[in-house]
C-alpha positions as CSV (number, residue, x, y, z in Angstrom):
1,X,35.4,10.6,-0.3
2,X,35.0,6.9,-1.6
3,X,33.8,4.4,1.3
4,X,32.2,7.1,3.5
5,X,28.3,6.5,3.9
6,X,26.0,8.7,2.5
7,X,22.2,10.2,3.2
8,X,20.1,9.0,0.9
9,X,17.2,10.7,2.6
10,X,17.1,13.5,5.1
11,X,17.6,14.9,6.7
12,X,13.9,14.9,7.5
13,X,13.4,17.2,11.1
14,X,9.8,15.5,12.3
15,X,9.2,16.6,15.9
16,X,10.0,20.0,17.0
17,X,8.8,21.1,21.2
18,X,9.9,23.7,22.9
19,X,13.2,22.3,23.8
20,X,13.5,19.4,22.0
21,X,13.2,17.9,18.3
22,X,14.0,14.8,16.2
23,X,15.8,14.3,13.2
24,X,14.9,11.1,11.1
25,X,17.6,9.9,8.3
26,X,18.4,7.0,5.8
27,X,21.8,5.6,5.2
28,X,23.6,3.7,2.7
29,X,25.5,1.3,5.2
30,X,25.4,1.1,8.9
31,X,27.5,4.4,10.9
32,X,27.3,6.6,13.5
33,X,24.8,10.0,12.9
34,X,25.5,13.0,14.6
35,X,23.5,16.0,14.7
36,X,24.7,19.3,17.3
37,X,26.6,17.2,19.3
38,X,24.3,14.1,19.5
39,X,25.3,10.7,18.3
40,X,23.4,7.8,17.5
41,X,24.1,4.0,16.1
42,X,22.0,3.5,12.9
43,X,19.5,0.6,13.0
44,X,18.3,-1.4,10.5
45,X,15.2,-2.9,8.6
46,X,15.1,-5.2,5.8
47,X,18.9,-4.2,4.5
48,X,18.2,-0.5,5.1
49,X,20.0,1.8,7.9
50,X,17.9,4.4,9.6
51,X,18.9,7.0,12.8
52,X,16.4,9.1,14.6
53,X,18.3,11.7,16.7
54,X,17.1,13.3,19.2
55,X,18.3,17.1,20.2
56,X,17.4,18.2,23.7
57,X,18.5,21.1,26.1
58,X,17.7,23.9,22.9
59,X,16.1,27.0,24.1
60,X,12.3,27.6,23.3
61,X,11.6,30.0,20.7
62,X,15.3,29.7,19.2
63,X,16.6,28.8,15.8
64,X,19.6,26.3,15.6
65,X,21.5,25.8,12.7
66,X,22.5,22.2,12.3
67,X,24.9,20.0,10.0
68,X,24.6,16.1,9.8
69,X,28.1,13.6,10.3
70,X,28.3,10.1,9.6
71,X,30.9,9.0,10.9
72,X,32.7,12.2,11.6
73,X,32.7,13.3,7.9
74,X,29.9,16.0,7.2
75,X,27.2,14.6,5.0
76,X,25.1,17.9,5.0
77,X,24.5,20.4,3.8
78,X,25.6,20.0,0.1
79,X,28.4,22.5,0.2
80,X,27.6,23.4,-3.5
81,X,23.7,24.4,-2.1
82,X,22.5,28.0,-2.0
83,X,19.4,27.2,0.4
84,X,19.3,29.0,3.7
85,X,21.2,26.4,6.1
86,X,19.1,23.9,8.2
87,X,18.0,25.0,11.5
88,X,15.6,23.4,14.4
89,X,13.2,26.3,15.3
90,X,11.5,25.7,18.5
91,X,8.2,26.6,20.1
92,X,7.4,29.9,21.6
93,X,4.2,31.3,23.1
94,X,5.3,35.0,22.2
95,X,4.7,34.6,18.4
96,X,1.9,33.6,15.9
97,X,1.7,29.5,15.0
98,X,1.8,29.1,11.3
99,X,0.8,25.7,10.3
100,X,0.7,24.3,6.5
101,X,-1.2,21.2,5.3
102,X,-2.4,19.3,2.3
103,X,-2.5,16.0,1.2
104,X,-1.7,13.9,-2.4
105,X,1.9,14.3,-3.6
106,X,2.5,12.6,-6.5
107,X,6.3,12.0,-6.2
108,X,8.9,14.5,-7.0
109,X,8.0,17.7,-9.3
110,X,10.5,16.2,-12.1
111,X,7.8,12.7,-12.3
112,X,5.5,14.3,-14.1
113,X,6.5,17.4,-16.0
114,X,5.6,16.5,-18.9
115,X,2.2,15.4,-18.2
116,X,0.4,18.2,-19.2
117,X,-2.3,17.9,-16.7
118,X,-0.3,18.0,-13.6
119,X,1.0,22.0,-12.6
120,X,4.1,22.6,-10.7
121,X,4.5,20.5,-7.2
122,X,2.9,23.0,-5.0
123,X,5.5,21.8,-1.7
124,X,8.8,22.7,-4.3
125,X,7.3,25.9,-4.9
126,X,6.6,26.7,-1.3
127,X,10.0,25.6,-0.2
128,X,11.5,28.1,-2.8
129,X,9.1,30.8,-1.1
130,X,10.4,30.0,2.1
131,X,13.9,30.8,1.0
132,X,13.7,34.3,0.6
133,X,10.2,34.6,3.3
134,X,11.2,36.8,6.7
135,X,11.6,35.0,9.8
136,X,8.5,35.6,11.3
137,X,6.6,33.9,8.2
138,X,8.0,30.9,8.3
139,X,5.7,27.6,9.6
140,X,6.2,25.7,12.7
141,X,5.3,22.5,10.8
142,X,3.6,21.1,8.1
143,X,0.8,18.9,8.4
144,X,0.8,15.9,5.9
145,X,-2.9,14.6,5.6
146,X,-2.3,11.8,3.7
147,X,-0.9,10.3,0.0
148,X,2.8,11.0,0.7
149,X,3.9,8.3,-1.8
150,X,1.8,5.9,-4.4
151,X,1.9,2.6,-3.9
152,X,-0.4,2.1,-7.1
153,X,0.8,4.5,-9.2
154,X,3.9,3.8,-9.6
155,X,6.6,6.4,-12.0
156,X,7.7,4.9,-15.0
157,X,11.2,4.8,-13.7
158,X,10.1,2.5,-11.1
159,X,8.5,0.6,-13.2
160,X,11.4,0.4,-15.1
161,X,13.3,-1.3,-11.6
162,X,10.2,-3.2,-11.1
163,X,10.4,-5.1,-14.5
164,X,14.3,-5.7,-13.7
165,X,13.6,-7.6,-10.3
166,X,11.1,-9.4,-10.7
167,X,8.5,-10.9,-13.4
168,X,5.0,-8.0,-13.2
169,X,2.5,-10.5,-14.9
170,X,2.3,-12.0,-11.9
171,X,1.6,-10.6,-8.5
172,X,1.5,-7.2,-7.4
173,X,2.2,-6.2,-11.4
174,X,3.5,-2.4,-11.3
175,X,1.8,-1.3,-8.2
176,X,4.4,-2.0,-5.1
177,X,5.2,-5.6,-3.9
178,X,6.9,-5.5,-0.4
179,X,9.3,-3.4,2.3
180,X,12.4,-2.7,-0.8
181,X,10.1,-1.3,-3.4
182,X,8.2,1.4,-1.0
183,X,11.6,2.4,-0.1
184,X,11.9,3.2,-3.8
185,X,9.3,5.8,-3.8
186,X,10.1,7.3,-0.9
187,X,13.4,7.9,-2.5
188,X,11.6,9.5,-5.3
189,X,9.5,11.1,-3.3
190,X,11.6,12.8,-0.7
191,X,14.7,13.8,-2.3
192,X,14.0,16.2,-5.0
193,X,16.4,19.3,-4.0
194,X,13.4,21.7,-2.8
195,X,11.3,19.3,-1.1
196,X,14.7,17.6,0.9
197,X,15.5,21.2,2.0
198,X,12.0,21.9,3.1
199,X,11.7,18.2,5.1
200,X,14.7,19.1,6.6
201,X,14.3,22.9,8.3
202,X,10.5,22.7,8.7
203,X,9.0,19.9,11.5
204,X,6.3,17.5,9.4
205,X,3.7,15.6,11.4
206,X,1.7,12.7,8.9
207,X,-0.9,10.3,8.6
208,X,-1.2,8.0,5.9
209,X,-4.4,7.7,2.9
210,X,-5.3,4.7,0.7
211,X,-2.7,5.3,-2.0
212,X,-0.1,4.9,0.8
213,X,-0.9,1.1,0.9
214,X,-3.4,1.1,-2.2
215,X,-6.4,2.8,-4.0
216,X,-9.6,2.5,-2.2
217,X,-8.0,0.5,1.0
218,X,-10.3,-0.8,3.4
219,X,-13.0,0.7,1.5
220,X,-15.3,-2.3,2.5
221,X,-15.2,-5.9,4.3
222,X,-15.8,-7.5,0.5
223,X,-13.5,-5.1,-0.5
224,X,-10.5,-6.4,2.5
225,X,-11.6,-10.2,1.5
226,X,-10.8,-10.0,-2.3
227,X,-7.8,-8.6,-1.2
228,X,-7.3,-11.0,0.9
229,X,-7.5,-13.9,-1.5
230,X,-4.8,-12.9,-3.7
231,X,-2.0,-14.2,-3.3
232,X,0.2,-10.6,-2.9
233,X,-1.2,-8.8,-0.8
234,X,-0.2,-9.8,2.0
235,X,3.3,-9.1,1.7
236,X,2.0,-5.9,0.0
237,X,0.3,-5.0,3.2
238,X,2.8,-6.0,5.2
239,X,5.6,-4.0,3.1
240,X,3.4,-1.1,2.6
241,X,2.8,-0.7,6.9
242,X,6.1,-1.6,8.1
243,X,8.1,1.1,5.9
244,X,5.2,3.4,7.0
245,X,6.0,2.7,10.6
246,X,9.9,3.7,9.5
247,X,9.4,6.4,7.4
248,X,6.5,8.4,8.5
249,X,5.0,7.1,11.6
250,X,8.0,7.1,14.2
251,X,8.7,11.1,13.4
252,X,4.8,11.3,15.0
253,X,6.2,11.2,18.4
254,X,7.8,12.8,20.7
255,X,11.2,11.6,22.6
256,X,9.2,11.0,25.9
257,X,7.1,8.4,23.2
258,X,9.9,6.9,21.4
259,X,11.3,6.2,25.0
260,X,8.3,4.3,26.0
261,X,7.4,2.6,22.7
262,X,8.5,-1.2,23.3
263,X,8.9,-2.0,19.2
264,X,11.3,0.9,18.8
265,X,13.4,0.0,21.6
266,X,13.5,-3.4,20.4
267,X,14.6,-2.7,17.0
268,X,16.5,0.1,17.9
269,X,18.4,-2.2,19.8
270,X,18.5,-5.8,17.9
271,X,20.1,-7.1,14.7
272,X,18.6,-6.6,11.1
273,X,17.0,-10.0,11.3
274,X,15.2,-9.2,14.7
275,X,14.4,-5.9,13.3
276,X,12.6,-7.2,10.2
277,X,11.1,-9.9,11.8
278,X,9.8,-7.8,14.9
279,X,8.4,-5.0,12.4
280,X,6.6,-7.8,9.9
281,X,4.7,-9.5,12.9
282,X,3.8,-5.7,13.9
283,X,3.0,-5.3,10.6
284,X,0.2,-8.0,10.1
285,X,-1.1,-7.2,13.2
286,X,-1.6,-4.0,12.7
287,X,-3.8,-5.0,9.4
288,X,-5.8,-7.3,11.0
289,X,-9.0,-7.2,12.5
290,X,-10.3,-9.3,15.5
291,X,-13.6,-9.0,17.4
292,X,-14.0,-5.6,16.6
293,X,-10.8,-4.1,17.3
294,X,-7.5,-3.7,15.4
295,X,-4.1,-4.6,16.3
296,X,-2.4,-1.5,16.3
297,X,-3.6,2.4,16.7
298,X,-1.9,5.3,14.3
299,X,-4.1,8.4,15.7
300,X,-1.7,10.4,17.9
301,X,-1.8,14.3,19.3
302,X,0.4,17.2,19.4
303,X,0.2,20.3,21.5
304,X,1.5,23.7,19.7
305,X,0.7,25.5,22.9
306,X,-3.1,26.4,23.3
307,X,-3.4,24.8,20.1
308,X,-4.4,21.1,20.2
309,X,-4.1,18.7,16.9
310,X,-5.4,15.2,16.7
311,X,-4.7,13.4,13.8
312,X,-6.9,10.8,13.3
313,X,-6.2,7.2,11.1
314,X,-9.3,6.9,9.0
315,X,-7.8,4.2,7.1
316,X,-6.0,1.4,8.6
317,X,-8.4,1.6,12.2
318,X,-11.4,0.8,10.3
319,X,-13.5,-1.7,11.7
320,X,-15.4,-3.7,8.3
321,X,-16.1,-7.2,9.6
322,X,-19.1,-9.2,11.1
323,X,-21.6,-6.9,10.1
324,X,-19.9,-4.1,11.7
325,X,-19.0,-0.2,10.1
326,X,-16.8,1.8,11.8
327,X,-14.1,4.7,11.1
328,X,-12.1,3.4,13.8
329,X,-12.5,0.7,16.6
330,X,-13.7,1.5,20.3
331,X,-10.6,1.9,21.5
332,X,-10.0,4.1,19.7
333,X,-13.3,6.8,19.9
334,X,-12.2,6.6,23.8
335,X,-8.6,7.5,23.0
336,X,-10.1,10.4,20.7
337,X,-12.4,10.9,23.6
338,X,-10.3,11.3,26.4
339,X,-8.1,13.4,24.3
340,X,-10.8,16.1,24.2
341,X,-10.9,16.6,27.7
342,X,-8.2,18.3,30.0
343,X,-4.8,15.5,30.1
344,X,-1.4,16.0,30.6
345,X,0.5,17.0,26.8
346,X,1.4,14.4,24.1
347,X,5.3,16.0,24.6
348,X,5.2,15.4,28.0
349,X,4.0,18.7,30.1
350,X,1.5,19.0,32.9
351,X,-1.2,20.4,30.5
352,X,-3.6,23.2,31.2
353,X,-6.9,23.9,31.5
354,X,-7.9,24.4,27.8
355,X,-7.0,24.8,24.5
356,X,-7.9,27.9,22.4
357,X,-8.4,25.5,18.9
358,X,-8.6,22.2,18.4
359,X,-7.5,20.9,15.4
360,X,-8.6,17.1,13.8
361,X,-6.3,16.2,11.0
362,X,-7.8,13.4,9.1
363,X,-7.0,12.3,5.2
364,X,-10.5,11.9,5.2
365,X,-12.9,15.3,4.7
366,X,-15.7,14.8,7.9
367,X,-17.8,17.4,5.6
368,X,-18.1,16.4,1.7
369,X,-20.3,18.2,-0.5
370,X,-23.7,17.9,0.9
371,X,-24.7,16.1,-2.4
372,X,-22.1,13.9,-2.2
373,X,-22.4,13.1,1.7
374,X,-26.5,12.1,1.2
375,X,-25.0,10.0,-2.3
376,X,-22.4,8.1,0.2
377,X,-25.0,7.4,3.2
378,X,-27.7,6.5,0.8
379,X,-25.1,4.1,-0.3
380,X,-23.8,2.9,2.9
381,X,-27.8,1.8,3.8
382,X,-28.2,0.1,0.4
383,X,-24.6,-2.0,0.9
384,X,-26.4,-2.8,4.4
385,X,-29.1,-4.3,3.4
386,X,-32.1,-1.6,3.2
387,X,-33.2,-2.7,-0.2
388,X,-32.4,-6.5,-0.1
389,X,-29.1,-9.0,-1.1
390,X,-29.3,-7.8,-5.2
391,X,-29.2,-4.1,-4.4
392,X,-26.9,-4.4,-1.4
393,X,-24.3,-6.3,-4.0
394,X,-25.0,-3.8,-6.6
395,X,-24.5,-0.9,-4.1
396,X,-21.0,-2.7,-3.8
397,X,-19.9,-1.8,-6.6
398,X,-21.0,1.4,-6.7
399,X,-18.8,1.9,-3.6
400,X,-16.0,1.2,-4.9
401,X,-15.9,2.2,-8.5
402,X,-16.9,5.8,-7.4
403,X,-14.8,6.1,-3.8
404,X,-17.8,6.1,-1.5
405,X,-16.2,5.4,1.4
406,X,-15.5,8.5,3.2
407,X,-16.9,9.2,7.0
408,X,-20.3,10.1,5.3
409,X,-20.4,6.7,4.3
410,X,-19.9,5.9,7.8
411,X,-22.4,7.0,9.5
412,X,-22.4,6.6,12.8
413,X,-19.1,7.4,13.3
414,X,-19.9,10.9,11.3
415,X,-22.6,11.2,13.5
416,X,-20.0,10.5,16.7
417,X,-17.4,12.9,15.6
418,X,-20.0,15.1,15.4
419,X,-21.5,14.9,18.6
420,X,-17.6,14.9,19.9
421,X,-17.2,18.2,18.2
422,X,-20.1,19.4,19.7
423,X,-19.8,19.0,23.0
424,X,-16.1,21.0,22.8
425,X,-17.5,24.0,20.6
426,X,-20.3,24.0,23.1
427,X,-17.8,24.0,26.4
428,X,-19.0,20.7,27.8
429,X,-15.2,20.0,28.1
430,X,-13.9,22.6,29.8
431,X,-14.2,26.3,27.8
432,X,-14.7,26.4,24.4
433,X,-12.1,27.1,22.2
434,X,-12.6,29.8,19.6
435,X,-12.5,27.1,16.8
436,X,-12.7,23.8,16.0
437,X,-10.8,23.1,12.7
438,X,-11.5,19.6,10.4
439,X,-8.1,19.6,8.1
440,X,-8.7,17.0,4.8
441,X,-7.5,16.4,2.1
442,X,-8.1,13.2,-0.7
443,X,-10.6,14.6,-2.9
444,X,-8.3,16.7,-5.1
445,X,-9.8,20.1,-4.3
446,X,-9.9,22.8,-1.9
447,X,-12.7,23.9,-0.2
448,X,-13.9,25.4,3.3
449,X,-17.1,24.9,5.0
450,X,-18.7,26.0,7.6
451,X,-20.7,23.7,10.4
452,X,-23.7,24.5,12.9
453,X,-25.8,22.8,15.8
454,X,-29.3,22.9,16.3
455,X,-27.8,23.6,19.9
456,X,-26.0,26.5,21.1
457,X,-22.1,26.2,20.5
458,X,-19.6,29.0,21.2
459,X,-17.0,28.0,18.5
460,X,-16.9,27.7,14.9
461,X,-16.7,24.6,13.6
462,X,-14.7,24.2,9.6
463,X,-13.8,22.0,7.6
464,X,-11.1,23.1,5.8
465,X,-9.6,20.8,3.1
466,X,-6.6,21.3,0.7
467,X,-5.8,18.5,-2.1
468,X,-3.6,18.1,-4.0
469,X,-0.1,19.1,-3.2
470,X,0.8,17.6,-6.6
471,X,-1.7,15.5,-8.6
472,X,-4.9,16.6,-11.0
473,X,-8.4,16.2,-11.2
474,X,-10.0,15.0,-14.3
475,X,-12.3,17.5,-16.1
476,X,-15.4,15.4,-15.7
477,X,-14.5,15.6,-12.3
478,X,-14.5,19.2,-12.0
479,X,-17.8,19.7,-12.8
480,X,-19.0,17.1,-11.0
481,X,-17.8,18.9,-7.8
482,X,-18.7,22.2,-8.4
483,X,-22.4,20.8,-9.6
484,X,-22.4,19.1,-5.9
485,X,-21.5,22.0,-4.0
486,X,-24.9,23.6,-5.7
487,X,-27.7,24.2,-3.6
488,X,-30.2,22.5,-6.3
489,X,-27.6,19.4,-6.3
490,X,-28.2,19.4,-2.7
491,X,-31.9,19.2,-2.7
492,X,-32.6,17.4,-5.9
493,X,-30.2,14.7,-4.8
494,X,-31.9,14.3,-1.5
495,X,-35.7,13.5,-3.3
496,X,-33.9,11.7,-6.1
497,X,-32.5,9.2,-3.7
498,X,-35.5,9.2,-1.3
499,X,-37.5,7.3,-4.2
500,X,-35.6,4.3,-3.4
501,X,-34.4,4.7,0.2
502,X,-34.7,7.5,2.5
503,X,-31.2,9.1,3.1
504,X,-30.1,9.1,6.9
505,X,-30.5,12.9,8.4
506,X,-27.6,14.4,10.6
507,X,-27.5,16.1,13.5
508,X,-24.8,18.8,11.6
509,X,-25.5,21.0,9.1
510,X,-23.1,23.0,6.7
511,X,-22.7,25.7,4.0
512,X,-19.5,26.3,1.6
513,X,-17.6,29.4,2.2
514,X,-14.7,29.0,-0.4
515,X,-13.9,26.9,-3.5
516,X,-14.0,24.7,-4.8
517,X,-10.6,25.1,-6.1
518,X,-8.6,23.1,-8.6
519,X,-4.6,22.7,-9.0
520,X,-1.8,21.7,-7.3
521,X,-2.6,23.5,-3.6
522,X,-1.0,24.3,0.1
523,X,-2.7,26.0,2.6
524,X,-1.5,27.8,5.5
525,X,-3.1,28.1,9.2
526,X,-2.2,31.0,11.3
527,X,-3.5,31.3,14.9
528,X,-2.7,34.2,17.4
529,X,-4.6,33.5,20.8
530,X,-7.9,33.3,19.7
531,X,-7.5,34.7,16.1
532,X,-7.1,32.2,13.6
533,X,-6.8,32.4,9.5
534,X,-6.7,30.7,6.4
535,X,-4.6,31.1,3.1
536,X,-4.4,29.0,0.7
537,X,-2.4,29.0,-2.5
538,X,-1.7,27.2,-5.9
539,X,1.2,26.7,-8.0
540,X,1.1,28.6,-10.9
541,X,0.5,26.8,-14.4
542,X,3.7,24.9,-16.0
543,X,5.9,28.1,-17.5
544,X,6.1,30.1,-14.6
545,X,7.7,27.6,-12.3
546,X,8.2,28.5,-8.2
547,X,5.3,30.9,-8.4
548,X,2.7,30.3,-5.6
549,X,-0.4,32.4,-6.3
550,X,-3.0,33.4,-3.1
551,X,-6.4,31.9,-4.0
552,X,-8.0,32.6,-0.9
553,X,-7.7,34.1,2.5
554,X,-10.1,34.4,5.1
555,X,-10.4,35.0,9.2
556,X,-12.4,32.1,11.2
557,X,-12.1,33.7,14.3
558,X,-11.2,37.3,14.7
């Protein structure tokens, strides 16, 4: 009916426990939400109206079907929809964990079909999968490793409300200038009919990549101060954080964390104008970077039983300035630290002794291509200085016109990972679980490796990496990642590069097990006590449209 308000996105169900789960939405004008029984006041940010409800007292290992009211006047499901209704399905330690993840969604499916490189949007297709899939196949979440919306890449139908607002030979152009525009993509993103159903029915945990905020963020401190001297990207940065805080970050934590986090509760609780202002100063701090620390931390950790996932920001945490390299501050390696060991859950519980795997989401892969991994670290020395102030500028360059700015090209903090995933597979924190898991995504292929210590460890250690859920690879680029994952790439690369400057060894080593593999991809964990296994699937080429074909499938623990 006229004058109601309306969804405009969700809704989106984030975090699902054992008893408890919350369910994110966006509103066209201030009301009420009400979800089983629940009501909550909308709150809003920069003109926009958002509700997170949260939906306790459910029993664990049930399904609940659930309708959204605003106002009192049911808003969804769209009564003219076929898709199986919306439930909240909660944890249960009597039944496999299924787990899906990938990374690099271009927008909805509809964006780009008629580009011919791009194949089907591999998260549509699963969601018209799940449809029809039997109860007992369906995920307990999906595991969003980074690129959820482009910032930089912008459709040309948001281009097309770009040129209407403002003038785009100046500033930010067509790439994203501030808090309204990213709501735009999202928008676009999240609300094609397949994906809305999926985001609503199956929990999603996220962590954001560069295109999130922009191509190649924080790839360098030269990098951070030409970005700093324009004169847009700071409301750029500050847009492209703050809507992240509202549209992906908040559905990270549990209800026991939304209680205790002080910037929710105040802008839960204040006016728009408090809201905004409170959110923009978080904002900028969270960008900024002050004697080796940032102002802000995005890592956070759930527990799916005896499964333990830490998601790791390997973009905004980076620590660039004063002659410093880090993935992530020291703060933060102590958080990831102390997470390791035996504490009390992220949802609240008393904890255990153990976990049976441990999973470490990050947008970032921790294992590249070994070619590529001795390229980036040969790089990373030059940029530092190895060969002298000419070469280290040159190097510079190199960086950032080729992306060589993943953890190889950090190397001590590969190097401290590492030794952090050692000491667990190894049981130096309490027993070792049967796996530990590295989930990745960025690099637009799929692959899985396999990692070993010159020490004894009890686990196997993987990196498994899906990417993209909707995006392409060049051709050029195809070969240039099946060349590196070559042992002669490998070893020719090494004494190429030792001619000019020796590349730094690691304490790791790896081999490739699967891939790589091209096309729009989403892979699938399943872990039963100690068993664990991979599948991963592509959407088929443009024709046959909702088709998800198995590329690979293989145990890493039995």
């Amino acid at each position: 009916m006229d004058g109601n308000p309306r969804l405009l996105i969700g809704p989106v169900l984030r975090f699902v426990g054992r008893t408890d789960a919350t369910v994110w939405v966006e509103t066209d004008e201030p009301c009420e939400v009400e979800i089983l029984g629940v009501r909550e006041r909308t709150w809003s940010v920069e003109g926009h109206h958002y509700a997170i409800v949260v939906v306790d007292g459910l029993q664990p290992g049930s399904a609940t079907e659930y309708d959204v009211r605003l106002d009192g006047e049911a808003a969804w499901p769209d009564p003219r929809s076929d898709r199986p209704a919306s439930r909240i399905r909660t944890l249960a330690d009597d039944r496999p964990l299924r787990l899906v993840y990938g990374s690099c969604r271009y927008g909805r499916g509809a964006v780009k079909l008629a580009d011919k490189h791009f194949d089907p949007d591999s998260l549509a297709a699963y969601a018209r999968l799940l449809t029809t899939a039997a109860d007992e196949q369906w995920p307990d979440a999906m595991l969003m490793l980074g690129d959820q919306v482009y910032a930089d890449e912008t459709s040309e139908a948001t281009q097309r409300r770009i040129r209407a607002r403002r003038d785009v030979s100046q500033g930010a152009g067509l790439e994203l200038a501030d808090f309204e525009e990213y709501t735009w993509i999202y928008l676009e993103s999240w609300t094609d009919p397949d994906v809305r159903w999926l985001m609503s029915t199956v929990p999603s945990s996220m962590i954001f990549d560069d295109h999130d905020v922009r191509d190649d963020w924080n790839t360098s401190h030269e990098w951070r101060t030409d970005m700093q001297g324009t004169d847009w990207w700071q409301e750029r940065v500050v847009g492209g954080l703050s809507s992240y805080w509202v549209y992906q970050h908040l559905g990270n934590l549990s209800p026991a964390e939304l209680r205790e986090n002080d910037l929710y509760r105040q802008v839960r609780t204040s006016d728009g104008a408090a809201s905004t202002a409170a959110l923009r100063e978080f904002a900028a701090r969270a960008d900024s970077e002050a004697d080796g620390h940032k102002g802000a931390r995005w890592s956070f950790r759930r527990d799916f039983g005896r499964t333990r996932l830490l998601m790791i920001d390997s973009r905004c945490g980076r620590i660039l300035a004063d002659g410093r390299r880090s993935m992530v501050d020291e703060d933060e390696f102590a958080w990831i630290e102390q997470q390791l060991g035996d504490t009390p859950d992220a949802d609240g519980g008393d904890g255990d002794s153990g976990y049976d795997h441990l999973l470490i989401g990050t947008s970032l892969p921790w294992l590249l291509a070994r070619a590529l991994h001795d390229i980036e670290a040969w790089n990373e020395a030059l940029c530092d200085g190895g060969r002298g102030g000419r070469v280290a500028r040159w190097s510079e360059k190199l960086r950032r016109g080729a992306d060589l700015e993943h953890w190889a090209s950090f190397h001590d903090s590969f190097e401290r990972l590492g030794t952090m995933i050692e000491s667990v597979a190894a049981g130096r924190r309490g027993s070792a679980p049967a796996t530990v898991c590295v989930l990745s995504g960025d690099v637009h292929h799929a692959y899985i490796a396999e990692a070993t210590f010159s020490t004894s460890v009890t686990s196997r250690i993987y990196q498994l990496t899906c990417s993209p859920l909707h995006n392409y690879v060049p051709a050029y680029m195809k070969v240039t990642f099946r060349v590196a994952w070559s042992r002669f790439a490998e070893r020719f690369t090494r004494v190429l590069l030792g001619l000019v400057l020796r590349v730094p060894r690691t304490s790791v080593r790896w081999r490739r097990l699967a891939g790589p593999y091209f096309g729009s991809e989403i892979a699938e964990l399943v872990i039963s006590g100690r068993r664990a296994e991979t599948v991963l699937r592509r959407s088929a080429a443009p024709g046959d449209e909702g088709e998800l074909v198995e590329v690979d499938r293989r145990t890493l623990a039995a």
